[in-house]
C-alpha positions as CSV (number, residue, x, y, z in Angstrom):
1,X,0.0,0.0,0.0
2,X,1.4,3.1,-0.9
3,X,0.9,6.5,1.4
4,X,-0.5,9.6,0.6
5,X,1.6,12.4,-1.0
6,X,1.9,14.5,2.5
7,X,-0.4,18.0,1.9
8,X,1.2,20.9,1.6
9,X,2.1,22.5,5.2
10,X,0.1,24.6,7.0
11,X,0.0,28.1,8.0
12,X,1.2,26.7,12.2
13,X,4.4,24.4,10.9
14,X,5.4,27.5,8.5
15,X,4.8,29.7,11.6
16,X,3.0,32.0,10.0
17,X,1.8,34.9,12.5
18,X,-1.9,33.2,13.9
19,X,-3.5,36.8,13.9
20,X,-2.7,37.5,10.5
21,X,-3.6,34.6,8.7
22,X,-6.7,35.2,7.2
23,X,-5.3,38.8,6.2
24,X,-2.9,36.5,3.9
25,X,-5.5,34.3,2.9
26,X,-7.8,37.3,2.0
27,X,-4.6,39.0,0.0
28,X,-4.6,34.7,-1.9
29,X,-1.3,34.1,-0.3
30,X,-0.8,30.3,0.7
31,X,1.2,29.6,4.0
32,X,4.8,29.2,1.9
33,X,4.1,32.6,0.1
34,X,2.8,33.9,3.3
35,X,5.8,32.7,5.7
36,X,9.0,34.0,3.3
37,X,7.1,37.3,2.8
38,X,6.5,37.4,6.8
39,X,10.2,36.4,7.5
40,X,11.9,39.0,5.5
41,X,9.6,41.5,7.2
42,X,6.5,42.1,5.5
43,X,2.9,42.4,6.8
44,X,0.0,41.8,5.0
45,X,-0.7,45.7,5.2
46,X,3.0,45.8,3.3
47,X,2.7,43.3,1.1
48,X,-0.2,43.9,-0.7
49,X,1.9,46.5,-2.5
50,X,4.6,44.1,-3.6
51,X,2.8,41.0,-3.8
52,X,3.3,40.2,-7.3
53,X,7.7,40.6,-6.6
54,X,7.0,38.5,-3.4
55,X,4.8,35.8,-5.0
56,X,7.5,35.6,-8.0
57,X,10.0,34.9,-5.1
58,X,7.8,32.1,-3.6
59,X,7.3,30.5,-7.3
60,X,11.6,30.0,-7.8
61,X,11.4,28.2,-4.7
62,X,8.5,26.5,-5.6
63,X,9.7,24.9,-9.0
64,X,12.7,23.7,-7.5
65,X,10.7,22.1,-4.5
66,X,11.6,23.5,-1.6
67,X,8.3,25.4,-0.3
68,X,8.3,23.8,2.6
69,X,9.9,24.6,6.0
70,X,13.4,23.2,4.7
71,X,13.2,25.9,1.8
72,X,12.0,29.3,4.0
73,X,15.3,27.7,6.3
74,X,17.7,28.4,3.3
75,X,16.1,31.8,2.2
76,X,16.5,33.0,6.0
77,X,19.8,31.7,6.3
78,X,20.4,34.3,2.7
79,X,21.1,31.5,0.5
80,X,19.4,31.9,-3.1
81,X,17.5,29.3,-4.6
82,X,20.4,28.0,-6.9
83,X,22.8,28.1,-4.1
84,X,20.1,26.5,-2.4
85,X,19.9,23.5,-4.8
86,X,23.8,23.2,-5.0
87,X,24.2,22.8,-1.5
88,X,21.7,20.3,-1.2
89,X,22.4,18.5,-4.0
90,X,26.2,17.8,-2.3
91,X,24.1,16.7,1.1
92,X,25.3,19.7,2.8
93,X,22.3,21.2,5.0
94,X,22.0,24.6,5.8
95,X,24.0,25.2,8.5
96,X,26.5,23.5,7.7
97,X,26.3,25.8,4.2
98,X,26.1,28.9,6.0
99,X,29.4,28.2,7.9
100,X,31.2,27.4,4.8
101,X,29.8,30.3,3.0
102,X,31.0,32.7,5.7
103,X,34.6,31.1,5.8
104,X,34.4,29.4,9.5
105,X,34.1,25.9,8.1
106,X,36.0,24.4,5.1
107,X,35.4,20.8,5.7
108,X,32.8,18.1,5.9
């Protein structure tokens, strides 16, 4: 038997602010869109000006599969999606990455 493809998280495991939730939904942000334009800052009130630059930022995450928790945790760490995807791809997790990047780690 095979299981389910797991639904896409929620609005709590992205940690998305609980009072402003249906202010995203009511702006059509889902809870990936909603968490990376929280975490760099923005509230709905802000984002409904930029929401078309902050939805295209969610969608090059998206094609490459990583909105989810494990992707907003390389966009807050300041990684970009292709450095992203590198890092990943050579089983290195993000903080791991983020020490490299900044020079305090050169090995494994």
């Amino acid at each position: 038997m095979t299981s389910p493809t797991p639904a896409l998280e929620d609005w709590e495991t992205l940690r998305v602010h609980p009072a402003q939730v249906e202010e995203w939904k009511r702006l059509g942000f889902d809870p990936f869109e909603a968490a990376l334009a929280q975490g760099d800052g923005f509230t709905p009130a802000v984002a409904v000006h930029c929401r078309r630059q902050l939805r295209s930022t969610a969608d090059r995450w998206r094609r490459v599969g990583l909105d989810s928790a494990d992707g907003l945790r390389w966009h807050r760490a300041g990684f970009g999606v292709k450095e992203a995807t590198r890092w990943r791809s050579l089983g290195v997790d993000v903080e791991v990455a983020r020490e490299r990047k900044a020079g305090y780690r050169t090995t494994g």
